[in-house]
N, C-alpha and C positions, 0 to 999 in steps of 0.2 A: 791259332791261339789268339785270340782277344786281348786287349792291350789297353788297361783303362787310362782315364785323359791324364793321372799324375805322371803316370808314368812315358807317356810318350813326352809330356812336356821335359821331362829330364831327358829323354835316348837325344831330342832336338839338343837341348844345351847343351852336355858331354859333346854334343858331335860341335857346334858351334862353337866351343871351348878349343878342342881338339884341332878343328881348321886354322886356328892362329899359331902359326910358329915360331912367331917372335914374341913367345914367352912360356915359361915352362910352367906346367901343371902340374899339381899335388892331388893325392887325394881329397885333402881339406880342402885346393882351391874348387874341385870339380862340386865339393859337398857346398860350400858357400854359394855357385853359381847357381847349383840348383835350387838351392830353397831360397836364393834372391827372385828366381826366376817362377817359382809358385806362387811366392807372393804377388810377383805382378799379375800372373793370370789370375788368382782367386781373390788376393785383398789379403789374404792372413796370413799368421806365420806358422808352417808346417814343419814338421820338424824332420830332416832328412837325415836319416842315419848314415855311418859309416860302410853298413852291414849291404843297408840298398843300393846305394852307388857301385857297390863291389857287386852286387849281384848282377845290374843294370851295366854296366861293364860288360861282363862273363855271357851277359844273355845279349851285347853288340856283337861280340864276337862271332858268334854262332850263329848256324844255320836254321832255325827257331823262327825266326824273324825274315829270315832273308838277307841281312843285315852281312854279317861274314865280314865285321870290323877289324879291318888290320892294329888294333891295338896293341903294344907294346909298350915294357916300362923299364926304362933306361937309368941308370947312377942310382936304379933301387929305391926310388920314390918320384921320379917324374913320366908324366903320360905324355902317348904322343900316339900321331899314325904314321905307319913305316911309308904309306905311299902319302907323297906330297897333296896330290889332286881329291884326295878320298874322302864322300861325304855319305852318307846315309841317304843322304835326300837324291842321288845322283845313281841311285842302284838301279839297275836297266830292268824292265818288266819281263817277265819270262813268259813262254808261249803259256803257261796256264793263268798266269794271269790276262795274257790278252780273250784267252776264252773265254775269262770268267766274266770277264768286261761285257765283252760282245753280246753272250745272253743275257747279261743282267740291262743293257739296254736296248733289248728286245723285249724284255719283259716290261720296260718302265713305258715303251712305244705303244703297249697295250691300252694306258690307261692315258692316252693322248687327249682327251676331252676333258680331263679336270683342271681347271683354270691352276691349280697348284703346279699340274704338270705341265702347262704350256709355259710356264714362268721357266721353266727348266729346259725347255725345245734346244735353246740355241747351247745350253750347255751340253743337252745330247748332243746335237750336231756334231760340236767340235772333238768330243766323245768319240763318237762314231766314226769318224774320219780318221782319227789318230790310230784307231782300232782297227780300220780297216787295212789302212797302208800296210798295216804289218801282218795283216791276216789275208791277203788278197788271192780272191779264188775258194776262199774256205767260206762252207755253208752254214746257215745256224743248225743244230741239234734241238733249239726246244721249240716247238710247234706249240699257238695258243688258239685255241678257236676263236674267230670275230670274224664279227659279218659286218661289212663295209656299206653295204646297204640299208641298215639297219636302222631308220627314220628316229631322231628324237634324241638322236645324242649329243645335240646341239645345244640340250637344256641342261645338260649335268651340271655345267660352268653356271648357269641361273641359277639351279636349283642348289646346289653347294654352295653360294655368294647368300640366298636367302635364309639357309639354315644355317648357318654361319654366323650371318648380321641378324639372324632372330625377324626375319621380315616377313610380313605374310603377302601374298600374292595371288592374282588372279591367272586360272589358268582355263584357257579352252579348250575344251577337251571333249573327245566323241566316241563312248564303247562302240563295242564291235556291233552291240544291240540295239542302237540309237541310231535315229532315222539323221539325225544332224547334232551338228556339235553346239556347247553350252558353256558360259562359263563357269567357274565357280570359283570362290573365295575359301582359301584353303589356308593352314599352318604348316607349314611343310617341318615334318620331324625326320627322316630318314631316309637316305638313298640306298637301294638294294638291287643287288643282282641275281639272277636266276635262271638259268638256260639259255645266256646268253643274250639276254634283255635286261633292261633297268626299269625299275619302278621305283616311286614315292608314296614313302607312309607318310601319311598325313591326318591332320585334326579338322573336320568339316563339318559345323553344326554340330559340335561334341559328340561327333563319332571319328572313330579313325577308319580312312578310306587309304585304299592300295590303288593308284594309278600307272599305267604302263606309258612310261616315256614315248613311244612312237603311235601311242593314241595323242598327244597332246600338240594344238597346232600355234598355239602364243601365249609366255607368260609375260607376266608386267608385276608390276609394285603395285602392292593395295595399301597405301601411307595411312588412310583412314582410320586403320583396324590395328589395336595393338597385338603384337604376338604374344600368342601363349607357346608356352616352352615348357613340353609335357617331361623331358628328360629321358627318353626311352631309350634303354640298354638295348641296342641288338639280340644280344647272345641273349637273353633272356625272353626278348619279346614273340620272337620264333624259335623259340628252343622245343613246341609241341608239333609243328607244323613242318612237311617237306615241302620246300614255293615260296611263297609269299602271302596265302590267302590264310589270315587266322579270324578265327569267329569267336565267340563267346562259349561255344560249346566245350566244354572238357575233353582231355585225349581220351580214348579208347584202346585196348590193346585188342590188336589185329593179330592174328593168327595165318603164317600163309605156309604153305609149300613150296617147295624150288624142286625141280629134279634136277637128278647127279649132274648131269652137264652142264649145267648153267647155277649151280650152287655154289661153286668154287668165287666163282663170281660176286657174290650177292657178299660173299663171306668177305671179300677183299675190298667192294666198295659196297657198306651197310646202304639200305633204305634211309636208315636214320641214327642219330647216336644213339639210341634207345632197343637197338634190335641186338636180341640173342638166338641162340642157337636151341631150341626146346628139346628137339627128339632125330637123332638120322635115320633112316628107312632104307629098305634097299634100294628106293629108286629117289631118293635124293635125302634133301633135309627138313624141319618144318622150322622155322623161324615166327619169334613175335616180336612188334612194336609199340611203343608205348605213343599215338599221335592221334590229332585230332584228324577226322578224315576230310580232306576238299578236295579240288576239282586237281592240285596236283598228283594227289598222290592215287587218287584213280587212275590218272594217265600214265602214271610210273608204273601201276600195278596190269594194265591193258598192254602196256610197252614190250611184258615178258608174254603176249601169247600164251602159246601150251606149255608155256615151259614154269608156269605159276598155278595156284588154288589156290583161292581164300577159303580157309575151312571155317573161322569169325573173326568178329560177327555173322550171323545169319545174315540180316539186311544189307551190309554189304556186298555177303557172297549173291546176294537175289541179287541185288546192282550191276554187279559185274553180267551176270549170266546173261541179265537180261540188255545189257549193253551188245555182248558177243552177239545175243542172237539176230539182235539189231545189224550187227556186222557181218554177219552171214548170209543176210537178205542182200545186200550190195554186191553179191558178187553167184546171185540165182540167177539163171538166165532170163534174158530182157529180150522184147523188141528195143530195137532203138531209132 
C-alpha cells in the first residue's frame, strides 16, 4: 500500500509523541503535534482533522503497514504504548522484505556505469551487506542479461554529464566500415539501449546521427561550440522503429506470418507496439506492424527462420528471400 509523504510524516510524530511517557497524550495533543509537525516540513498550515489522526491511529495498529502498533487508550481519552521500548521505526524486516531488498539491488547493480549510480555504490554496498548477513547461502531469482565485455561503457558517465550540462563534444569514433577512426563534433541528445548495447543520438552537422558506444575510443569537451538542445522525447522519437536506426522514411505496415509453434510467442512478446493479430490459419497466425523498415528489424525478421513469411510488402518479401538465399550458399559444400 503506498503511503503518501503527509502522511507518513504524521505515523513518524504519533509514534514520536507516543515514545515519551512522561506525559500523557490526547487526541487533540497527537492532532496539534501533527500539524505543528507539517508545518515544519512544508512551510503551511494544513489542517489536520480529528477524523485523520483516528484513522492514522487504526491503520498504526494493523498489519497494512506492518506496523502492528500496540496502541492503547487508557482513563478514556489518554494514548499511550502498552510496550515500553515500542517504535515503528524499530520494526525488524521480515524475510520478504529482505528479498525484496536483495533484487532490487541487483537490479540497481545493472545500471553500475551511470555517474548517478556510482554516487549510490557505497550505499549499495552497505545495502548489500546488511542484506546479505541475513540471507546468506540464498541465490538471486532475477537474472539480467549484461555483457561484462562489452567495450564503451565507460562513456555513459561522459556522455550523461554532456547531455545533462547541455555540452557539446568531440568524439572519435570508428564504424565497423571505416578503414580508421575520426573525430567528430557532435550534440549529444540521447542515450539508448538495444540488445544489450548503448548508443547516442545525437545532432551532427544538423542531422541526427546514432553512434554505438563500443565504436567510440575518446571523448572530450568541444567549449568552442555552443549546444543546441533539440528536446527529443524518447517515446516519441522511436515510437516507428524496432533498434535504434530511424530514417526520414515513413512507417510502413508489414504483413507477416508466424506458425502455430512459435506464434504464441510473437503474441506474448509483440515485434512492436503497433502489431495486431489480422487472420489465424491452420498452421499458425498472420500479424501486421505499423514501422519503418531498417537494418534492425530485418535481423528480427531473419532471427525467426522457417518459422516466419513476409507476405508485405512485396520488396521486402524480395529482401528477405534474397538474403536467405544468400544464407544457403554458406553452408553448400566447399573445398576448403
Amino acid at each position: 500500500m503506498p503511503i503518501n509523504k503527509n502522511a507518513l510524516i504524521r505515523y513518524k510524530t504519533i509514534d514520536k509523541c507516543l515514545q515519551n511517557q512522561y506525559r500523557q497524550w490526547t487526541l487533540n495533543d497527537l492532532i496539534e503535534a501533527c500539524s505543528d509537525a507539517l508545518y515544519e516540513y512544508e512551510g503551511k498550515d494544513i489542517d489536520v482533522s480529528k477524523r485523520t489522526v483516528q484513522l492514522d491511529i487504526q491503520m498504526m495498529r494493523s498489519e497494512k503497514l506492518g506496523y502492528n502498533a500496540p496502541i492503547v487508550v487508557y482513563d478514556r481519552k489518554y494514548y499511550k504504548y502498552d510496550e515500553d521500548d515500542f517504535s515503528i521505526v524499530n520494526i525488524p524486516v521480515t524475510d520478504k522484505d529482505v528479498k525484496i531488498m536483495n533484487e532490487a539491488i541487483q537490479v540497481l547493480r545493472q545500471f553500475k556505469d551511470f555517474s548517478l549510480f556510482k554516487e549510490m555504490d557505497g550505499v549499495l554496498q552497505r545495502l548489500e551487506d546488511s542484506v546479505y548477513s541475513s540471507q546468506k547461502d540464498k541465490r538471486a531469482i532475477i537474472h539480467l542479461d549484461k555483457n561484462e565485455q562489452l567495450k564503451g561503457l565507460e562513456y555513459i558517465d561522459v556522455i550523461y554529464a554532456a547531455i545533462q550540462n547541455k555540452k557539446v563534444i568531440d568524439v572519435l569514433y570508428q564504424s565497423f566500415r571505416a578503414r580508421q577512426a575520426s573525430t567528430m563534433t557532435v550534440h549529444p541528445q540521447l542515450l539508448k539501449e538495444f540488445n544489450n548495447r548503448w548508443f547516442l543520438l545525437a545532432s551532427h552537422k544538423g542531422k541526427y546521427i546514432t553512434l554505438a558506444l563500443d565504436r567510440m575510443s575518446k571523448i572530450i569537451d568541444s567549449e568552442a561550440i555552443d549546444y543546441v538542445d533539440h528536446n527529443i522525447n524518447g517515446d516519441d522519437y522511436y515510437k516507428d522503429v524496432v533498434g535504434v536506426t530511424v530514417s526520414n522514411s515513413r512507417p510502413q505496415r508489414i504483413e507477416f506470418w508466424i506458425d502455430k509453434y512459435n506464434a504464441p510467442y510473437v503474441i506474448t512478446k509483440p515485434f512492436h507496439s503497433s502489431q495486431r493479430i489480422i487472420k489465424h490459419t491452420e498452421d499458425g497466425i498472420i500479424f501486421n506492424v505499423l514501422v519503418q523498415i531498417n537494418f534492425e528489424f530485418e535481423r528480427l525478421i531473419l532471427g525467426f527462420g522457417e518459422s516466419i513469411k513476409v507476405i508485405k510488402p512485396i520488396k521486402l518479401r524480395e529482401r528477405m528471400q534474397k538474403k536467405l538465399r544468400a544464407a544457403i550458399l554458406n553452408y553448400e559444400p566447399r573445398e576448403m
